[in-house]
C-alpha positions in Angstrom: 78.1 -61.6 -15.9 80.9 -63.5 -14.0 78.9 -63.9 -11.0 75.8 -64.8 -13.4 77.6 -67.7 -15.4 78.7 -69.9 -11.7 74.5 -68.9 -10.6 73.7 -70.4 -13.8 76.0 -73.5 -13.4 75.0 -74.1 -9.9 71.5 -73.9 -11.2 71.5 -76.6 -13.8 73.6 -78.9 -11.1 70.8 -78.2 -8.6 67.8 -79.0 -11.3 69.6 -82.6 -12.5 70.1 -83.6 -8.9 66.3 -83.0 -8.0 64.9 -83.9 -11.7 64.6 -88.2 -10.4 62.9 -87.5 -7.2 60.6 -84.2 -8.3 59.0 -82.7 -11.8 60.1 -79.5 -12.9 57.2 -77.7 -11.4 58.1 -79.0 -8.1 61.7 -77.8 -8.7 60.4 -74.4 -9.4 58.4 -74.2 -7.0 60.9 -74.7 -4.2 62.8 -72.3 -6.1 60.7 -69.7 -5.9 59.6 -70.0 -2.6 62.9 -69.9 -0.7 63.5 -67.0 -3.8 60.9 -64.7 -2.0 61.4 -66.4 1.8 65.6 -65.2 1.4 64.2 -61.7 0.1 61.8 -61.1 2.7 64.2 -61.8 5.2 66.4 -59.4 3.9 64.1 -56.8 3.8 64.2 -58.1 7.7 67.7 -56.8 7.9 67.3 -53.8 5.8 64.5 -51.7 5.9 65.4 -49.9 3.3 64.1 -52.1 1.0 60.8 -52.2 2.2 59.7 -50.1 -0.7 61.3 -51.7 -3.4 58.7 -54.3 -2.6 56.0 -52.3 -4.5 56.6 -52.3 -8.7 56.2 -49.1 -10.7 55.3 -51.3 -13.7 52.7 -54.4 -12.7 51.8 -54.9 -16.2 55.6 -55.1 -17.6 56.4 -57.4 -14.4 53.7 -60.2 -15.9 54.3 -59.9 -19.3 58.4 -60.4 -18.5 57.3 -63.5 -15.5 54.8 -65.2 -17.9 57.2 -65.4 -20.4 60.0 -66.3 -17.9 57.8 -68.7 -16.5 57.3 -70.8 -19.8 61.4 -70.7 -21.0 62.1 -71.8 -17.7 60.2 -74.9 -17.1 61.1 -75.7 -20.8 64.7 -74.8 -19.2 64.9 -77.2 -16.7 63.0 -80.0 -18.2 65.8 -79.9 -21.0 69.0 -79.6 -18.2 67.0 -83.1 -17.0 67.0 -84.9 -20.3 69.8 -83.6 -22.4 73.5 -83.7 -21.4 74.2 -80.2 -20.1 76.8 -79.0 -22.9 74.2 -79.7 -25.7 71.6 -77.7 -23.5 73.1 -74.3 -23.2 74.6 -74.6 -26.4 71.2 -74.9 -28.2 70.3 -71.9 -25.6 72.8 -69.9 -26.5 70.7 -69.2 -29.9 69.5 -66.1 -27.7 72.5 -63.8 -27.9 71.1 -63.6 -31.4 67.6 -62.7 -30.8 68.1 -59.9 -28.3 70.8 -58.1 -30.7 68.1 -58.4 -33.4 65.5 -57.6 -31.5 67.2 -54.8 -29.7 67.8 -52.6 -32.6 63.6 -52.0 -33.2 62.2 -52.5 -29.7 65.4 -50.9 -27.7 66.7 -48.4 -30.3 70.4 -49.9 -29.6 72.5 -50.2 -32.7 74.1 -53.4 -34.0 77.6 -52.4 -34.3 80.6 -54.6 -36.0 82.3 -55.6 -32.8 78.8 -56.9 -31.4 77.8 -58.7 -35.2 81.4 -60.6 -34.9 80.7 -61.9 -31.1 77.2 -62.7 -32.4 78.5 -64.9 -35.8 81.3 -66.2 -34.0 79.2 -67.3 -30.9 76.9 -68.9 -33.3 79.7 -70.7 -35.8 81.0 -72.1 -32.6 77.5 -73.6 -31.6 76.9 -75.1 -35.2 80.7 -76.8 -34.8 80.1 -78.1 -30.7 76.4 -79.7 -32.4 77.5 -80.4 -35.9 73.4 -80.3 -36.6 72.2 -83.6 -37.9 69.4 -86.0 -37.4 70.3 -87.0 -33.7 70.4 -83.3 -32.4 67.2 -82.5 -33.5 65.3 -84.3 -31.1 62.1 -83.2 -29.1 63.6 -81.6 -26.1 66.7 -80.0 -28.5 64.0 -78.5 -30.8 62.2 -77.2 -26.8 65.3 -76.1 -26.1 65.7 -73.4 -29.1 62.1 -71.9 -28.7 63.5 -71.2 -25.2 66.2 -69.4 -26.0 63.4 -67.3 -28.6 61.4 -66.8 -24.8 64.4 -66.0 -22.8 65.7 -63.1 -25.7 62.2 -61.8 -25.0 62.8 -61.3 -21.2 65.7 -60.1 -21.9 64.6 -57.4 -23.4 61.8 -56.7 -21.3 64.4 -56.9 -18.6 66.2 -54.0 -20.0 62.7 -51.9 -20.0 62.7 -52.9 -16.6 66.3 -51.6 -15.4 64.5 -47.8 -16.6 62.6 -48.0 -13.7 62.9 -50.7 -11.5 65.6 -51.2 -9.0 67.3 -54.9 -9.3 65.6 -56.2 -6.0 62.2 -55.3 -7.3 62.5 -57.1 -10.5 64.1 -60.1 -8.8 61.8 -60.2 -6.0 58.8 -60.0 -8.6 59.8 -62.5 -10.3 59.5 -65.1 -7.4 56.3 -63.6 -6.4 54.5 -64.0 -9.6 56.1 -67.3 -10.6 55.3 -68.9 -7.2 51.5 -70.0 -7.8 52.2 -70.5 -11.7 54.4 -73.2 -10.8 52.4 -74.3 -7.3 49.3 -74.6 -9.8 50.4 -77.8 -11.6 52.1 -79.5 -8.0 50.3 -81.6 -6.0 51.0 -79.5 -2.1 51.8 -82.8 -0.3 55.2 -82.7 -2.9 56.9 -81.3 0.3 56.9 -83.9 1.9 59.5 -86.2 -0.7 62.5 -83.7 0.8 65.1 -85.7 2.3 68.0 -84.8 4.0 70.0 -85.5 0.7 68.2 -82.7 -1.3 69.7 -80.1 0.7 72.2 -79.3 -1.4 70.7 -79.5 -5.0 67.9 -77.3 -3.4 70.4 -74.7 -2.4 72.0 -74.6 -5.9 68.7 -74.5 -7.2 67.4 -71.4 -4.6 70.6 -68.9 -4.5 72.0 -70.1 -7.9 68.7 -68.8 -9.0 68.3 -65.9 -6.9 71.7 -64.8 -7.8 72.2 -65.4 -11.5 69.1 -62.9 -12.0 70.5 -60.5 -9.7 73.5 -60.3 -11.5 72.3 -61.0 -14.8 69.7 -58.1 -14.3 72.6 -55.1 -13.0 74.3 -56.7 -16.4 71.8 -55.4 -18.2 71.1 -52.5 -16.3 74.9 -51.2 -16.9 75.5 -52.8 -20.4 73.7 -52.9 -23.8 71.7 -56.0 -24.2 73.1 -56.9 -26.9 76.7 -56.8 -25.4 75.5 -58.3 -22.0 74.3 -61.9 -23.9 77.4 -62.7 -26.0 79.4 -63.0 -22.5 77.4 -66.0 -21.8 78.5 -68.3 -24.5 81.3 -68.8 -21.5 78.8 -70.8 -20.0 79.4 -73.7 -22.8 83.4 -74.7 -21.5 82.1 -74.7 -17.9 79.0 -76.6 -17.7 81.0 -79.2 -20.5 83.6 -79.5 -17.8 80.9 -79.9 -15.1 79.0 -82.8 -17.0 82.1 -84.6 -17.0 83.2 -84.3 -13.3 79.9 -84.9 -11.9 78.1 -86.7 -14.8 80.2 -88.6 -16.6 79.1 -87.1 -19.7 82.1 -87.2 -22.4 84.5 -84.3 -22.8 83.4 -84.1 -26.8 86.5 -82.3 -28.4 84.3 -80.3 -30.7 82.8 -78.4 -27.5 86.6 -77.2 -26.7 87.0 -76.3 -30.5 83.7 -74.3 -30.7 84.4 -72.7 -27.6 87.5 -70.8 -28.7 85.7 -69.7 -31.6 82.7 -68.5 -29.7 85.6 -66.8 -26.6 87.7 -65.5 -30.0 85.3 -63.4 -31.2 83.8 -62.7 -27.6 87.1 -61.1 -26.5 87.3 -59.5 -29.9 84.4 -57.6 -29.4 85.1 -56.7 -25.8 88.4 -54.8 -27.2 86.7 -53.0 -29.9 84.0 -52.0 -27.9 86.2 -50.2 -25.1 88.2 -48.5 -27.3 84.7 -46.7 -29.0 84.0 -45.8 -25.2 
């Protein structure tokens, strides 16, 4: 999940440095293409690999990438327009979801320790928005049906992990979300890439081809609905990322929820390891 919140970071740096010269689709696009180019070539190196490139579960693989594929346009298209602690704090709604939805569609159980991470993740995001009028604008209100979309896949992820080794999810993923984003470009978009892209492209590609990888062996060795409360660390290091690259101001209420939502994150952590 460590490895997962930098991929992440380096992700929504990559999207807000492309969003003025290309539309999200376009972004994706890219995304996905060098996703499934890098994985190729490492099937190159490793033959091993070679039939991971064949799912067990076709139909679970596009119901998890359609889904996928609408949170994460709405995703990105809200990283473009919103500043970037707002975003992920409205997204971190999802923690949430997938401990509510986990207890009928994953038969986990919603212990204490994981209910305190959950209310204190979700105290701390009502104190870093103090919800009024001005939060509640088109792409925040986008922004908390994603998070309902991305608790889906998580879930579905975790069905995945049964069967499915992490490359074949990942690798899936880019293959199936390629032409759904290529659909809506116009092909001669390749041609805007300058030399000065190079590096938000990058954060894009491997930011996005790791988070999932290590998002998805997250899930695959943790309960879903312990694996999402360790993202609410996500909120103190994208804040701190706005401001050094963005200018966006360091709001003292993002600090205050923060501790709150880390409080009762590390809270939960403690209890849960001594029940195991």
């Amino acid at each position: 999940m460590t490895g997962a919140l930098l991929a992440f970071s380096a992700t929504a740096v990559g999207v807000r440095g492309l969003s003025r010269a290309f539309s999200v689709f376009e972004i994706l696009a890219m995304r996905n293409a060098l996703g499934v180019a890098i994985l190729l070539a490492l099937v190159l190196v490793k033959p091993r690999l070679r039939h991971e490139l064949k799912p067990r579960r076709i139909k679970t693989h596009l119901v998890r990438n359609v889904l996928h594929f609408l949170g994460t346009d709405g995703w990105a298209y809200c990283i473009a327009v919103l500043p970037l602690a707002t975003a992920f704090a409205l997204e971190f709604t999802a923690p949430a979801w997938v401990a509510l939805l986990a207890i009928p569609l994953l038969k986990e159980r919603l212990t204490r320790p994981r209910l305190v991470a959950i209310v204190a993740g979700f105290t701390g995001v009502l104190i870093i928005l103090r919800p009024g009028v001005e939060t509640f604008q088109p792409a925040s209100a986008l922004m908390l049906v994603v998070a309902f979309v991305f608790a889906l896949v998580a879930i579905v992820t975790k069905r995945l992990t049964l069967t499915e080794s992490t490359f074949s999810i990942v690798f899936m993923m880019n293959v199936i979300q390629l032409p759904l984003n290529l659909i809506w470009v116009d092909g001669a978009f390749w041609q805007k890439i300058e030399l000065v892209h190079a590096w938000p492209i990058a954060g894009v590609s491997l930011g996005g081809l790791l988070s999932h990888y290590c998002l998805t062996n997250a899930y695959r060795y943790g309960d879903a609905s312990m694996v999402m409360p360790l993202d609410f660390l996500r909120i103190p290091l994208i804040a701190i990322v706005g401001w050094r690259l963005y200018g966006e101001a360091l709001d003292p209420y993002v600090f205050v929820g923060s501790a709150c939502i880390i409080a009762g994150l590390f809270y939960s952590l403690r209890r849960e390891a001594r029940t195991t």
